[in-house]
C-alpha positions in Angstrom: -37.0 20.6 86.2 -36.4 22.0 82.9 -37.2 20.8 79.8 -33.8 19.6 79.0 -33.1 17.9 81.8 -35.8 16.0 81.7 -35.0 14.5 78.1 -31.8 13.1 79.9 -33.5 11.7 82.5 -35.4 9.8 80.3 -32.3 8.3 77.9 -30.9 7.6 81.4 -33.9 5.7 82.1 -34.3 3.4 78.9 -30.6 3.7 78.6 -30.5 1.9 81.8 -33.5 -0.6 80.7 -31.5 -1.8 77.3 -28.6 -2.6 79.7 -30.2 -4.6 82.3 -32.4 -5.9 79.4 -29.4 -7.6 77.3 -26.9 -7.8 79.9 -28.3 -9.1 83.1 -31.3 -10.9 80.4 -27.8 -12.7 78.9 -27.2 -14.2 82.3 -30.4 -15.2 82.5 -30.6 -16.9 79.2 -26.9 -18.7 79.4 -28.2 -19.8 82.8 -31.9 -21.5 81.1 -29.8 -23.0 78.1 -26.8 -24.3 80.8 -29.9 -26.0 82.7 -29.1 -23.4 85.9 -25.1 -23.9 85.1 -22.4 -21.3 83.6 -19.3 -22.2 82.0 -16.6 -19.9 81.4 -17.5 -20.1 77.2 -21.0 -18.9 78.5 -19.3 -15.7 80.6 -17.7 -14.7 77.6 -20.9 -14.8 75.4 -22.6 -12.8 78.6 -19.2 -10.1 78.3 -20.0 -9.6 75.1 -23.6 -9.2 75.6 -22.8 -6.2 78.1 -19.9 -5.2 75.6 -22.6 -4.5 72.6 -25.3 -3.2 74.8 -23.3 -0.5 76.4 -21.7 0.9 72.9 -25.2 1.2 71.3 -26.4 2.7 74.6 -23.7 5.1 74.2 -24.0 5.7 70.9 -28.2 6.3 71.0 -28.0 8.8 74.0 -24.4 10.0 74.6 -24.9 13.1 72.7 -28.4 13.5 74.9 -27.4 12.7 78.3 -23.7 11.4 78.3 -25.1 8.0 78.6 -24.0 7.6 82.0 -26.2 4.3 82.6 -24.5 3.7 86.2 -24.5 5.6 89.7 -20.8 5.2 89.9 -20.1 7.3 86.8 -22.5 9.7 88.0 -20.9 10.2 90.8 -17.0 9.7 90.2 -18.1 12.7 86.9 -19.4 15.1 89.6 -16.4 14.8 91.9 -14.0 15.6 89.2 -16.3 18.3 88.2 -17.3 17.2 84.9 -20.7 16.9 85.8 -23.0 18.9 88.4 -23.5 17.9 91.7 -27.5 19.4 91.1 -28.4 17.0 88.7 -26.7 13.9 90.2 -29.8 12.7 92.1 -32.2 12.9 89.6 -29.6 11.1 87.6 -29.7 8.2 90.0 -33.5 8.3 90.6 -33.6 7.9 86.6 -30.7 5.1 86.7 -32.9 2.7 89.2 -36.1 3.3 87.6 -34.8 2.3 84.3 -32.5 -0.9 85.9 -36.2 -2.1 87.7 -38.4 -1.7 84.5 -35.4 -3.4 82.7 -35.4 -6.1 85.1 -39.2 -6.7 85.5 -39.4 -6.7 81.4 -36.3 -9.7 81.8 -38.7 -11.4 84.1 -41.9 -10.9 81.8 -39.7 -12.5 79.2 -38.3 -15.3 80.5 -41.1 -16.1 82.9 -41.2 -17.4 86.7 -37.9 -19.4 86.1 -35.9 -16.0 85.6 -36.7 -15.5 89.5 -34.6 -18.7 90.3 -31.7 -18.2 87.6 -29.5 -15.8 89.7 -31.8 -13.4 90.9 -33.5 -12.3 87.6 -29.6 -12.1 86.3 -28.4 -10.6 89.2 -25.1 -10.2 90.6 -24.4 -12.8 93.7 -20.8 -13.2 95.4 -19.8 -16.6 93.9 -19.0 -19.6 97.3 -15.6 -19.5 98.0 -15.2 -15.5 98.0 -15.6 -13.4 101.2 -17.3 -10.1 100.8 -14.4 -7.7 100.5 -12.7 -10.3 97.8 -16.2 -9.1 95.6 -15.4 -5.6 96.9 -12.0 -5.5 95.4 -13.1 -7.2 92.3 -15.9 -4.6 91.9 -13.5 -1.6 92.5 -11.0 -3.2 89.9 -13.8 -3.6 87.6 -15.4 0.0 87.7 -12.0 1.9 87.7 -10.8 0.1 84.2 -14.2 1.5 83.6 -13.8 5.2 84.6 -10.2 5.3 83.2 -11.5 3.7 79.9 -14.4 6.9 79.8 -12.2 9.6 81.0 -9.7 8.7 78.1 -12.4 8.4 75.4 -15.7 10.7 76.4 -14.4 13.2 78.7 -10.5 14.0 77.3 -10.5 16.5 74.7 -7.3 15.0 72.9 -9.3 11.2 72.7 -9.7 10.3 68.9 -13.3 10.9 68.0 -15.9 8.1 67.1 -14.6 5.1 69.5 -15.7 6.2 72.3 -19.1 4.0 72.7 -16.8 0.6 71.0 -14.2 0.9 73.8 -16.4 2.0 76.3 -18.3 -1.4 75.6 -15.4 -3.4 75.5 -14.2 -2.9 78.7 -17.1 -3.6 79.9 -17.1 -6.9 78.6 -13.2 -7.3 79.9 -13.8 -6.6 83.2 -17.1 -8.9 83.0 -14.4 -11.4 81.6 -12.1 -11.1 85.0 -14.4 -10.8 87.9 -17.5 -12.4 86.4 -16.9 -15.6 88.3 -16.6 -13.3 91.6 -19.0 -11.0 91.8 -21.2 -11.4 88.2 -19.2 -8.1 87.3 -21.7 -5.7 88.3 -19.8 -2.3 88.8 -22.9 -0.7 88.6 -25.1 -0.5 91.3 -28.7 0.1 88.9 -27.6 -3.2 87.1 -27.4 -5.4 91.0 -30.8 -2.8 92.5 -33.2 -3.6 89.5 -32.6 -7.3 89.2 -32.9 -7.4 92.7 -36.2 -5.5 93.5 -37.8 -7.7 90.1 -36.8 -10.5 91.9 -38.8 -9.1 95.5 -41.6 -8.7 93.2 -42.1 -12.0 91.5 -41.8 -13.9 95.1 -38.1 -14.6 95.3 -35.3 -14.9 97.5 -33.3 -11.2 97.5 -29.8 -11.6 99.1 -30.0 -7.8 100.0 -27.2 -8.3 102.4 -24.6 -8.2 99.6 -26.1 -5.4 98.4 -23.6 -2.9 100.1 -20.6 -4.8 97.7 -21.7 -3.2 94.6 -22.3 -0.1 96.0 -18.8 0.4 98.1 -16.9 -1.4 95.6 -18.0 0.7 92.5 -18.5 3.8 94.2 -15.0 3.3 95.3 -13.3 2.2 92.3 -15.2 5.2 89.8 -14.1 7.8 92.0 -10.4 6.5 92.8 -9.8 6.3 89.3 -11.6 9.7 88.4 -9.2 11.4 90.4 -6.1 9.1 89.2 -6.9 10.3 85.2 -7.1 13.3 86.3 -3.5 13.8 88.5 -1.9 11.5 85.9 -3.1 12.4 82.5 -3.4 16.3 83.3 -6.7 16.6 80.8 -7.4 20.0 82.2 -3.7 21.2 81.6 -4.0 20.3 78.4 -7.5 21.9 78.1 -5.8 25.4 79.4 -3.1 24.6 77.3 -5.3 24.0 73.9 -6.8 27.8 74.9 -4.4 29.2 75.5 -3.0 28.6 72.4 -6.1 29.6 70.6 -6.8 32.8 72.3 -4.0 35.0 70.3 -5.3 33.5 67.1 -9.4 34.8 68.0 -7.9 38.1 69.2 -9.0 40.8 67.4 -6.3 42.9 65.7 -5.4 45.6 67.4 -5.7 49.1 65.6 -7.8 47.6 63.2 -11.0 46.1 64.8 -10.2 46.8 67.9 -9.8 51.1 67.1 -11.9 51.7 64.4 -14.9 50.1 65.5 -17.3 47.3 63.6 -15.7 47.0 59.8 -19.2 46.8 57.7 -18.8 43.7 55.6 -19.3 43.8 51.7 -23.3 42.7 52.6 -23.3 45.5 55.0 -22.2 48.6 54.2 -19.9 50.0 51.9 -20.2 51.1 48.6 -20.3 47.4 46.9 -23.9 47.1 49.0 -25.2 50.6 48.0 -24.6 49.4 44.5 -26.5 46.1 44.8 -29.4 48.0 46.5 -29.6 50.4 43.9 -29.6 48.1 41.3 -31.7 45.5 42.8 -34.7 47.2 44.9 -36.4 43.9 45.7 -33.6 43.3 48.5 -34.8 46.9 50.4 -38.1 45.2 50.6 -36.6 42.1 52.2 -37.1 39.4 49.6 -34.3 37.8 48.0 -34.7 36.9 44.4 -34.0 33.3 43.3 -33.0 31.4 40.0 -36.4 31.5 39.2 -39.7 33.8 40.1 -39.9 32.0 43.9 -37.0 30.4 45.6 
């Protein structure tokens, strides 16, 4: 594992831990102050938690790893090809072990009673919802998601700098429409590490809904991956972009292109056999500054 690659892994990792952290830790704490109860006010105040969480995450490490922070935009990324299929399991590994030590520090925090408040801020399919119902919601969820990053972080024509806000705040939408479904996962790191934290500290794991935020995000990312991309044509407009650029890089031809290297004024040419002959000092490599040293 290179160097590199390893310095991703690890914004993945606390990337992962700050969202778990303050976005599952928000459930958590609207749960302790609504004595075990949530009101819709107090799924708006978790939204935003998420919201503000995922656009500093994005903001710290996008420029280091792409701040994925979720298996599902792992995964959707490397299908369309904007991210490698070699590095997506590492990618994952990093994801989990950053949603558990996220999840274990909520649980240090708040103490035994985060264990029975949702699962250590878990995700749960809300009574009166069947399992596909949290399936659909979850696929809804992640695919405003993907759209939302393959307009801002992957297409070249996005406006620059809003990225990470928008990013965020569709997060905190989506948390805003399913939340009283599924918890709004649509990432399966932010249901595992809740989950194992909760199998650590002695509670009761309803592992048998795990498999709804995996299908439903996994499904929803890479459907709407491969939507932006037949709909919005980003590449097209990538080849376009080049194309367009490529007679303006070209190189003249019968100047550059027949003559050879044309020596620039700090090159070759009389103008530098003057300034070497009046100036020795530059022969011997040093370059004089306003003063004796530079």
């Amino acid at each position: 594992m290179s160097a590199h690659l390893g310095r991703r892994l690890v914004a993945e990792l606390i990337g992962t831990a700050l969202l778990v952290i303050f976005g599952a830790g928000a459930l958590v704490a609207a749960l302790k102050v609504g004595g075990g109860q949530i009101n819709y006010a107090g799924i708006g105040i978790v939204a935003l938690s998420f919201a503000l969480v995922v656009a500093a995450v994005i903001y710290m490490f996008g420029k280091t790893s792409g701040a994925h922070i979720n298996p599902a935009v792992t995964v959707a990324l490397a299908v369309v090809r904007r991210f490698p299929w070699i590095e997506v399991v590492p990618y994952l590994v990093a994801q989990a072990a950053g949603a558990v030590a996220g999840a274990l520090l909520v649980n240090v925090m708040f103490g035994k009673v985060a264990v029975t408040l949702n699962v250590s801020g878990g995700t749960v399919v809300a009574p009166g919802y069947t399992y596909w119902q949290g399936v659909l919601a979850e696929g809804l969820g992640t695919a405003l998601l993907l759209f939302t990053i393959m307009a801002l972080a992957i297409d070249r024509r996005a406006p620059t700098g809003w990225s990470g806000l928008v990013i965020g705040l569709a997060v905190g939408c989506e948390i805003m429409v399913i939340g009283p479904i599924t918890n709004g996962s649509v990432n399966p790191a932010r249901t595992f590490g809740p989950y194992i934290a909760t199998n650590v500290f002695g509670g009761s794991t309803p592992w048998s809904e795990y498999w709804v935020y995996l299908l439903g995000p996994l499904a929803g990312a890479v459907l709407a991956a491969l939507v932006y991309d037949l709909v919005a044509a980003p590449r097209k407009a990538e080849a376009e972009e080049e194309a367009a650029v490529a007679p303006l890089t070209a190189e003249p031809e019968g100047v550059q292109g027949t003559l050879g290297e044309v020596p620039g004024p700090r090159e070759g040419g009389p103008r530098h056999a003057q300034r070497e002959a009046e100036n020795p000092r530059d022969r011997a490599g040093e370059v004089p500054g306003r003063g004796e040293q530079r």
